[in-house]
C-alpha positions in Angstrom: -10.0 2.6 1.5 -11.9 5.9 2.4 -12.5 5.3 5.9 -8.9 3.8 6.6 -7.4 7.0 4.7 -9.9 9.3 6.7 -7.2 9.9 9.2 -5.1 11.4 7.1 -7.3 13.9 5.6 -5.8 16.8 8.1 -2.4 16.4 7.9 -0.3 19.2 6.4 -0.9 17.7 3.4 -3.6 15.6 3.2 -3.9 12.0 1.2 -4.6 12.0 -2.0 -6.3 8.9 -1.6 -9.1 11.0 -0.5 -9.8 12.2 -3.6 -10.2 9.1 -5.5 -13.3 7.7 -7.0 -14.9 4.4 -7.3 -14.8 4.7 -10.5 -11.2 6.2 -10.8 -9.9 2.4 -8.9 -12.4 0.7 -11.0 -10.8 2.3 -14.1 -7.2 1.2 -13.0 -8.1 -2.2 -12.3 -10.3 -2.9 -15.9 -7.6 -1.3 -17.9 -4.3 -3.6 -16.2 -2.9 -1.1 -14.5 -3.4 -2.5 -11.4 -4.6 -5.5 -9.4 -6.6 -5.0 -6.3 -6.8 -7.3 -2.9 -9.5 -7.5 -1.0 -9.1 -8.9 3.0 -12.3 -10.4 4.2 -13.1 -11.3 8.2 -16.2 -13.3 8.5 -17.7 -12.7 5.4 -17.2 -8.7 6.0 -14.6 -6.6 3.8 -12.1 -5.2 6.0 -8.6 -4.3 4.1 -8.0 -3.9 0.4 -4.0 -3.0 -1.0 -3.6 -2.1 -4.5 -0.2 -3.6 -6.5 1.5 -3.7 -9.6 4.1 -5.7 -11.1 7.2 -4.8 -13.5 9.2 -7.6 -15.0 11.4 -8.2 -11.8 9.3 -6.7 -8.5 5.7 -5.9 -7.6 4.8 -2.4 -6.3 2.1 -2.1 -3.8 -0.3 1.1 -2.5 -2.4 2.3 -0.5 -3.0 -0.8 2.1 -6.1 -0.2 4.2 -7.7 -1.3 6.8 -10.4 1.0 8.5 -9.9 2.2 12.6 -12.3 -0.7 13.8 -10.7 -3.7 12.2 -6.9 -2.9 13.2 -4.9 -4.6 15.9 -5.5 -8.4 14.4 -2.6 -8.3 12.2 -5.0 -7.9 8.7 -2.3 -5.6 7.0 0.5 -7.7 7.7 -2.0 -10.9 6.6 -2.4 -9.1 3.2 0.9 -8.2 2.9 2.0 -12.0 3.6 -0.2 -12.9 0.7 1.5 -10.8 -1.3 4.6 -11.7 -1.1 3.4 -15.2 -1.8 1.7 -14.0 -4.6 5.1 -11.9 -5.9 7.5 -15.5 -5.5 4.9 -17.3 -7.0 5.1 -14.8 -10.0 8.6 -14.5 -10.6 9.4 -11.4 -8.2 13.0 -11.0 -7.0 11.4 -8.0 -4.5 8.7 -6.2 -3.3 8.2 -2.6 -3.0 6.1 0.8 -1.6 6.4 4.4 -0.8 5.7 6.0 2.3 5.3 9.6 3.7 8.0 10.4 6.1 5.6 11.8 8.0 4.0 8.6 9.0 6.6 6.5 10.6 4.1 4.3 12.5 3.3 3.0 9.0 7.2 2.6 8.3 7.9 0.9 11.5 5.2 -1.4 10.6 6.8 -2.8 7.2 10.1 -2.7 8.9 8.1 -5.2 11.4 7.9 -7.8 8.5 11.5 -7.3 7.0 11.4 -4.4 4.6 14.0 -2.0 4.5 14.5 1.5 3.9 16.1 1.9 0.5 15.4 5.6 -0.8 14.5 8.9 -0.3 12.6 11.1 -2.4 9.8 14.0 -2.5 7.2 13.1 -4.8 4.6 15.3 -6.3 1.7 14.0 -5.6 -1.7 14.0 -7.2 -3.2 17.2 -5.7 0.1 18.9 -6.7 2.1 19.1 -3.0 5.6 18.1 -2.6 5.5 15.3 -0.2 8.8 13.5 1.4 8.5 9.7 1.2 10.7 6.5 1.3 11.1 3.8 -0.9 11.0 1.0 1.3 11.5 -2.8 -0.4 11.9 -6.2 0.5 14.2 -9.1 -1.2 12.2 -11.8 -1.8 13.6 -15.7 -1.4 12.0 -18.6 -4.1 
C-alpha cells in the first residue's frame, strides 16, 4: 500500500495513507474493523483494498497497486471480487470515497459502473479538509 500511495505523498495535501503503520492495519484487521484483500500475480503480492461491511452495503479503501504492476487490469480484478464477495454476503451496494483531486482514479470506478453519488469534504486523519466523492455501485443478486 506504501509504494502504490507514494505518489501521492506531494500533493497539496498529501495521503494519509502514508502515515499508517503495519501495525495500525494489522490492528484494524484483528479487532473486526476491517477485512483486507490481498491480489497475488505469480506467487508475488501486487494489490491489497481494505473493506467493511454495514448491514446493507460494503465500503471499501485504499485499493493499491504499486507503479510496476498497473496496466493489467489488477484493481479492477479486485474490485470484481469484491463485488462478488458483497452479493454473496447480502450487499444491496457497494461503496468508496475519493479525492476530487484525483479524477483518474474516479474515471476508473466509473469504468466498471459506479456512479457519483455525493459530495463532501472530509477531515482527514492528518487534520486537512480534503474534497472527495462518495461514489457507489447498486449491486444485482
Amino acid at each position: 500500500m506504501l509504494e502504490a500511495f507514494e505518489e501521492y505523498r506531494y500533493l497539496e495535501i498529501p495521503s494519509s495513507a502514508l502515515n499508517e503503520s503495519e501495525t495500525s492495519i494489522e490492528n484494524s484487521f484483528m479487532n473486526g474493523a476491517e477485512k483486507i484483500l490481498l491480489c497475488f500475480l505469480n506467487g508475488t503480492p501486487v494489490g491489497t483494498l481494505r473493506f467493511s461491511t454495514k448491514l446493507q452495503s460494503l465500503y471499501f479503501s485504499r485499493v493499491s497497486v504499486p507503479p510496476y504492476a498497473r496496466g493489467k487490469g489488477l484493481a479492477k480484478a479486485m474490485l470484481l471480487w469484491l463485488e462478488n464477495y458483497a452479493i454473496k454476503d447480502g450487499k444491496t451496494k457497494i461503496e468508496c470515497r475519493v479525492r476530487m483531486s484525483l479524477p483518474k482514479n474516479i474515471r476508473l470506478y466509473e469504468s466498471i459502473g459506479y456512479k457519483l453519488h455525493k459530495e463532501e469534504t472530509v477531515t482527514n486523519p492528518n487534520g486537512f479538509q480534503v474534497k472527495t466523492v462518495i461514489m457507489e455501485k447498486l449491486l444485482i443478486k
